[in-house]
C-alpha positions, 0 to 999 in steps of 0.5 A, a space after each residue: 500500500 502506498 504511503 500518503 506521507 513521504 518523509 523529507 528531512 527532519 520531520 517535515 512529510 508532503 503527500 503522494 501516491 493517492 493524491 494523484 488520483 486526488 488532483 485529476 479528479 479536482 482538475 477534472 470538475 474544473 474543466 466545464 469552468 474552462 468553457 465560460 468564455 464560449 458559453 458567455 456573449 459579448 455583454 455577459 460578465 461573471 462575478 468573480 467577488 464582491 469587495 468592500 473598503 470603509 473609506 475613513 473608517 476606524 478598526 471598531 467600525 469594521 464590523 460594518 462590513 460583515 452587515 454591507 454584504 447583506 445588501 449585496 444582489 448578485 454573490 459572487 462566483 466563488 464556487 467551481 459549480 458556480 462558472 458552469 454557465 454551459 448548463 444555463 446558456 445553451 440548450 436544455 436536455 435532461 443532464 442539465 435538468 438534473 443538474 439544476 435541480 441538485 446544484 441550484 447554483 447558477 452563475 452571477 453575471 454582473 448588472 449594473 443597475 442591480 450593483 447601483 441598487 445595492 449601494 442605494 441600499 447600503 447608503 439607506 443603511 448607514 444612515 440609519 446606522 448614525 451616518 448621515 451624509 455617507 454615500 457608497 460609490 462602486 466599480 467594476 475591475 476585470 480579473 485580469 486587466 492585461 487580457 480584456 477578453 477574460 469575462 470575470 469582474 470583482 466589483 468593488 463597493 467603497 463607503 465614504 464613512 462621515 462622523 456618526 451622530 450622536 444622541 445628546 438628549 433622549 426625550 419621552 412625551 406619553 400623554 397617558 399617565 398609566 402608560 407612562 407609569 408602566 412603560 417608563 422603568 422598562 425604558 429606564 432599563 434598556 432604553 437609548 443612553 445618552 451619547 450612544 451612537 445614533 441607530 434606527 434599528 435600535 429605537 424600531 427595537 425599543 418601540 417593538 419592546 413597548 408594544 409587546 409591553 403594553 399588548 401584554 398587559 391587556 392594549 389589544 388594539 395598541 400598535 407600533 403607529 401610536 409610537 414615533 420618534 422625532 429627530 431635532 439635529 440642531 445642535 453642533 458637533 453632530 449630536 441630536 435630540 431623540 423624542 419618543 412619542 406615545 400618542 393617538 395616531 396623529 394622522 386621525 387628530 381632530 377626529 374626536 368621533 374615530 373609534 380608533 380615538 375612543 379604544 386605542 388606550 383602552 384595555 380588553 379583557 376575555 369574555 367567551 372562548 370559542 373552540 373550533 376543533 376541526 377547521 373543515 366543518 366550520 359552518 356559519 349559520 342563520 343568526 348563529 355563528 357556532 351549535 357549541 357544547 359548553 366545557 369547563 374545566 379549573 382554572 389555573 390561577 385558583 384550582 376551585 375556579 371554574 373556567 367555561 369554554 364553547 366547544 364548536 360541534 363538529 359535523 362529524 365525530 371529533 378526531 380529538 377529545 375536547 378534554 385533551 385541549 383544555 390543559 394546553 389553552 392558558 385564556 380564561 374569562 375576564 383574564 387580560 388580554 396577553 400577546 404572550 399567553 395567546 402565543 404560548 397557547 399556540 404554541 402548546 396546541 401545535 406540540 400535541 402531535 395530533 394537531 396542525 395548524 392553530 389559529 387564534 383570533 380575536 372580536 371585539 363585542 360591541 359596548 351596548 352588550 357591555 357596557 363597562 366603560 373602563 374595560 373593552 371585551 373580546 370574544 376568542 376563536 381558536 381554530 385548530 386543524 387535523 394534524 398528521 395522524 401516522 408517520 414512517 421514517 428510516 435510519 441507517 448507519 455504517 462504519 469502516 477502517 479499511 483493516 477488517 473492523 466494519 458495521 452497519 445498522 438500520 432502524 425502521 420506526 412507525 409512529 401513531 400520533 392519536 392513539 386514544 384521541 388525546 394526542 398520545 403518540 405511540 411509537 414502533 422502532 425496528 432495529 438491526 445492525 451487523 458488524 466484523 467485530 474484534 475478538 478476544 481470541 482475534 479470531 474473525 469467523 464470519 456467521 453472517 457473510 462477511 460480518 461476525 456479529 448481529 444485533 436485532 431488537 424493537 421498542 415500543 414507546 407510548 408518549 402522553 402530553 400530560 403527566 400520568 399522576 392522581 393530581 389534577 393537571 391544573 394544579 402544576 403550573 400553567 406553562 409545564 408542557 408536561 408530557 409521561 413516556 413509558 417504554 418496553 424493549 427487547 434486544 438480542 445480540 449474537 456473537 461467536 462467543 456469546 449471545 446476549 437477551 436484553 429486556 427493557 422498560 422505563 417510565 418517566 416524566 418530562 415537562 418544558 417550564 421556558 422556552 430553552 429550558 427541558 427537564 427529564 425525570 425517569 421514575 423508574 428504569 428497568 433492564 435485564 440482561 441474560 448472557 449465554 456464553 459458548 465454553 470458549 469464551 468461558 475458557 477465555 475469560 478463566 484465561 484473562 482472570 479480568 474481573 471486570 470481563 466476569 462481571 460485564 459477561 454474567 446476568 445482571 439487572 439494572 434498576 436505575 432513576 435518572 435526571 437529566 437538564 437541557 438547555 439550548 438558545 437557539 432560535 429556529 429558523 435563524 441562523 444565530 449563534 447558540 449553546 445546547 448545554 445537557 447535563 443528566 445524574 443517574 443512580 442504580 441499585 440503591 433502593 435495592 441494596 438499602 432493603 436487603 441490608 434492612 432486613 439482612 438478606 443473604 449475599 452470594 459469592 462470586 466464582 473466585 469466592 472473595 467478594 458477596 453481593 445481593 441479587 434480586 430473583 436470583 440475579 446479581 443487580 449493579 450499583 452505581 452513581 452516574 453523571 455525564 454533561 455535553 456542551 455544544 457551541 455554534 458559531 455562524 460565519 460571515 460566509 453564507 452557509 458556512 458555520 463552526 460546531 463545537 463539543 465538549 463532552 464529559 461522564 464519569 461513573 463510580 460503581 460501588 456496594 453490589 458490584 465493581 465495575 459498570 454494568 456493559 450498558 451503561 459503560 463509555 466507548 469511544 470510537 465510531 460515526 458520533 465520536 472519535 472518527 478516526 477510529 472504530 467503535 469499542 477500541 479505544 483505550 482505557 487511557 494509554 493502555 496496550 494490549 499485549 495479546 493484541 486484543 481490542 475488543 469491546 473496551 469500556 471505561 468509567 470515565 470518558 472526555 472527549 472534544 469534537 469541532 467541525 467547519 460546515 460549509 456549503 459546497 454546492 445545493 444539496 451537497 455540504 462539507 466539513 473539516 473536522 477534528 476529535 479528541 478524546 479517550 476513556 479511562 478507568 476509575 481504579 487501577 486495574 492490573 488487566 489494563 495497565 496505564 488505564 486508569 485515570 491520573 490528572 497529571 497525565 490525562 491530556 497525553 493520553 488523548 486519542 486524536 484525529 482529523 478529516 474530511 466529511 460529505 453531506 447531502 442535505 435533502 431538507 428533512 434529513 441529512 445523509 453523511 460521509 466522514 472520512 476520519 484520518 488517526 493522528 495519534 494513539 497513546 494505545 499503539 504499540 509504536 509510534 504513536 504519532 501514526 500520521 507520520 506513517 498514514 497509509 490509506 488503509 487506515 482511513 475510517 469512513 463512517 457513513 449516517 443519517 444527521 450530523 453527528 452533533 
């Protein structure tokens, strides 16, 4: 096999061989970009780039450029796809069809009236920005002057920067005195400051922040045109005076008889709610808009309150129980109206799965039916329409080292999503994985074709959007979104030296308080695992005198109650930089072990007659305390598409009392498609460890770090790619005499980390994304050798992993 590095000199390496191959297939996709100028007529010009110089700006206001380039129509060509213009200039076949379609990338020919449009832009932009006077000129350079047929253009924008204005003095003129009690702290707060750069976009945010305010404090007919600004630039040495105005339209002043003028500052409470289940059978009837059902239900500010709500009478028997709604709607009779708790209602009632579109809206009921002249009244309609009642969806992933260790699985998954009517979801997952593992022994005989390992289970999940508990569901907050999952599953593993019977079930809570916070509590986590190991292996695991092996390779049951916190700022559909945080603590076999101490319970010993252990049904139960947390960090680039993904991830497990090391299932492994890339799953450490008997199989540790980070970046369309990096390892708690160097020490950890790099492919078909990575090891603490194996890569120790979504 050809090496990919050849060595010159004293640690210096340049790539050969394969990259040949590389090389041709790069200059290859270069060849349809040699026909532009064929393809272009005289007046065509394509866009190499776009460029952007701040004349007299300082380094502080570079950061102006990075919000210019929004302005800009036409992008450049900076895509090898993107000079393809034999695809859009010459007649159409079904090739070029295809590629459109896949690609959606045409190329940017340059038009000036649309770059004399986006400096229009920009020039609107910096004045709203505080720089009045700045004017943005633009020209166009040829790629290479000296040859005048070259068809590639950079067009340059240069914005002539002015001093930007400052705010001198920011005024507020409010006419309403309850308005301005309650507006003016929240301005006091977050409001303009003096001698702050003037910004437009800043004061239409401060008048968005007051209209939300005061919608959400019962101003129903209160909107962004009763707020405006007036701007006095009188004063020297560019400063200005800002004044805020809160005011009737002025363009209705002098028309006292404008109902506008008689509501705008007049607060509205909720008097009826209507619910219209089912928006295909809304009728309209002769003098009487709805046939309804009266509903009630209690209130969530006083659990002996009673809330009525008017349920529309559906044409036909009704998908969903009107009970199941209830819990999700936060309006309540003669409640203020609150641009808040309208949105959380629907965004509660699109969670149910069974439900689609919501819509919510509001009339006003004419003051003769109420005459209340201190409040108005408003009647509420919500509308809801029939979501998707069963969906299929498929996932398949693979890996492979090229050096004999390959895998790969595939889950099928049916969900129903109204199973009793209440929107409860119950979910059917399928799923069948089979790979060349490693061995104790190394022996590799193959059961299944090429593979020697076979994996094949189901789980079956019933979801419910509220908690299963003797508790009235208003008593708990109104803004939970409480949901109980229970949970049965069975998986069977068959290896050439043992088979492996795992029965499974679990109960437990979830509910969301906020918007980026998620709680998870799990009551109740059951697993039973029966192993059947062939004579071999008994003589092997004799042969290793490993207790941890014994331990891992002998039935054993789990009864385990975990926790689990997420947070995640990310805004969907923004591409906005966020962090996802997940933390999660889980404890196993306490309960157990405090009532057979309690009453004395008899212990069993192990095969080398040393150590007693309880066991329930005849079965030894594992104990331990478990945590793990994962920090997650995405940073959106100035490039379009382009982002940078980081991962820090850290558990530890400390098992104790009934047994002494962790249960295989709830064990670390590094390795595989969603972790350390460059190397296959189960072979990694325990920390710097070398197994002298060549054996890499199934290793775990009780303590796992690693580190992840990937540049995404738009190649074309569909087709994505990323540079990525891993770093990471697993350790055990205690020094073990089976694993040398693998246990955990503080001072050594960092050199014992296992790194690799590489490339990864990625197709992304809206819904799902299908992935290529191609991992390259760089260093192996558990190599017996030169552990820096990059200075001797050869191309069979490239790891390909193949899934369906990113790995993080």
């Amino acid at each position: 096999m050809i090496n990919i590095f050849q060595k010159i000199g004293k640690r210096k390496y340049f790539l050969r061989g394969h990259a040949v191959m590389f090389i041709t297939l790069l200059s290859l996709s270069m060849l349809p970009s040699c026909s532009v100028k064929r393809n272009l007529n005289d007046h065509q010009l394509l866009i190499k780039k776009n460029k952007i110089i701040l004349e007299n700006g300082t380094k502080r206001e570079e950061y102006l450029k990075s919000d210019l380039q929004n302005y800009i129509s036409l992008k450049g060509n900076s895509s090898l796809l993107n000079s393809n213009t034999w695809v859009y200039n010459d007649h159409e076949t079904k090739f070029k069809k295809w590629w459109k379609k896949v690609f959606d990338n045409p190329p940017s020919y340059y038009d000036a009236s649309l770059v004399e449009q986006s400096a229009s832009k920009m020039e609107i932009f910096l004045q709203n920005k505080g720089y009045f006077g700045s004017t943005v000129t633009y020209e166009s350079q040829p790629k290479k002057p000296r040859r005048p047929q070259n068809k590639k253009v950079t067009v340059i924008y240069t914005a002539h920067l002015t001093s930007p204005y400052r705010v001198n003095e920011m005024k507020y003129h409010i006419e309403d005195s309850t308005i301005r009690e309650l507006v003016m702290p929240s301005i006091s707060n977050s409001g303009v400051r003096k001698r702050s750069r003037y910004d437009y976009y800043v004061l239409d945010q401060q008048r968005s922040n007051i209209v939300n305010l005061l919608q959400n404090n019962g101003y129903f007919l209160f909107h962004s045109d009763y707020i405006f600004y007036e701007i006095d630039t009188f004063f020297q040495n560019r400063t200005l005076q800002v004044t805020l105005n809160i005011r009737p339209n002025y363009r209705l002043e002098g028309y006292d008889d404008n109902p506008l003028n008689q509501l705008y500052f007049k607060k509205f409470k909720i008097k009826d709610i209507y619910i219209q289940p089912y928006l295909k059978d809304i009728r309209y009837g002769a003098g009487n808009r709805y046939d309804t059902i009266l509903t009630a239900r209690s209130s969530y500010h006083n659990i002996n309150d009673t809330v009525y709500y008017n349920v529309v009478k559906p044409d036909k028997k009704s998908y969903i129980r009107t009970k199941a709604l209830l819990p999700s709607i936060y309006l309540e009779q003669a409640d203020l109206y609150r641009k808040d708790e309208i949105g959380a209602t629907r965004s509660n009632l699109v969670r149910l799965p069974a439900l689609g579109n919501t819509f919510i809206t509001f009339d006003t009921i004419p003051k003769a039916q109420y005459p209340d002249t201190l409040s108005g009244w408003l009647s509420a309609h919500i509308n809801i329409d029939e979501g998707v009642k069963q969906s299929f969806s498929v996932d398949l992933e693979g890996t492979t080292d090229n050096i004999g260790v390959f895998g790969t699985s595939l889950s099928l998954s049916w969900s129903n999503r109204n199973l009793f009517k209440g929107s409860e979801v119950l979910t059917l997952q399928l799923k069948g994985a089979m790979e060349l593992q490693r061995t104790f022994n190394n022996d590799n005989v193959n059961i299944f074709g090429i593979f020697n390992s076979f994996d094949a289970g189901f789980q079956l999940s019933l979801t419910f959007p509220k908690f299963l508990a003797p508790i009235s569901p208003y008593r708990f907050p109104r803004f939970y979104r409480p949901g109980t999952s229970i949970n049965i599953g069975y998986n069977f593993q068959y290896r050439s030296l043992y088979s492996r019977n795992l029965f499974l079930t679990s109960f437990g809570y979830k509910w969301k308080p906020a918007e980026k916070i998620a709680h998870s509590l799990t009551l109740l986590d059951l697993n039973l695992i029966k192993v059947d190991k062939t004579l071999e292996f008994d003589s092997l695991l004799t042969q290793y005198n490993n207790r941890r092996y014994k331990e891992q390779y002998t039935d054993h049951f789990i009864m385990a109650l975990g926790y689990t916190l997420t947070f995640s700022n990310q805004e969907v559909g923004r591409n906005k930089n966020f962090t996802y945080i997940r933390t999660s603590i889980e404890s196993c076999g306490n309960l157990l072990y405090g009532i057979n101490s309690l009453f004395h319970s008899p212990k069993t010993f192990d095969s080398e007659k040393i150590n007693e252990y309880y066991t329930l049904f005849n079965i030894r139960y594992a104990q331990y305390l478990k945590g793990d947390i994962e920090i997650r960090r995405y940073i959106y680039t100035n490039k379009r598409g382009a982002n940078l993904a980081f991962r820090a991830w850290g558990g530890i497990g400390v098992p104790y009392g009934n047994n002494m090391s962790l249960p295989f299932e709830k064990g670390f492994y590094g390795g595989g498609p969603n972790d350390l890339r460059g190397f296959p799953i189960n072979i990694v450490g325990p920390g710097a460890y070398i197994s002298q008997s060549g054996n890499k199989y199934e290793r775990s540790g009780d303590i796992k770090l690693e580190v992840n980070g990937e540049y995404r970046f738009n190649i074309s369309g569909m087709f994505k790619g990323a540079f990525f990096m891993d770093a990471g390892n697993i350790w055990l708690l205690r020094d073990d005499k089976d694993f040398t160097n693998g246990s955990f020490k503080l001072s050594k950890f960092y050199k014992e980390l296992y790194w690799n790099t590489g490339l990864g492919l990625r197709l992304d078909i809206d819904f799902f994304v299908i992935r290529l990575d191609f991992g390259l090891p760089i260093y192996n603490p558990g190599y017996n050798g030169d552990k820096w194996i990059v200075r001797h890569l050869h191309l069979r120790d490239i790891v390909l992993n193949f899934g369906i979504g990113y790995p993080f």
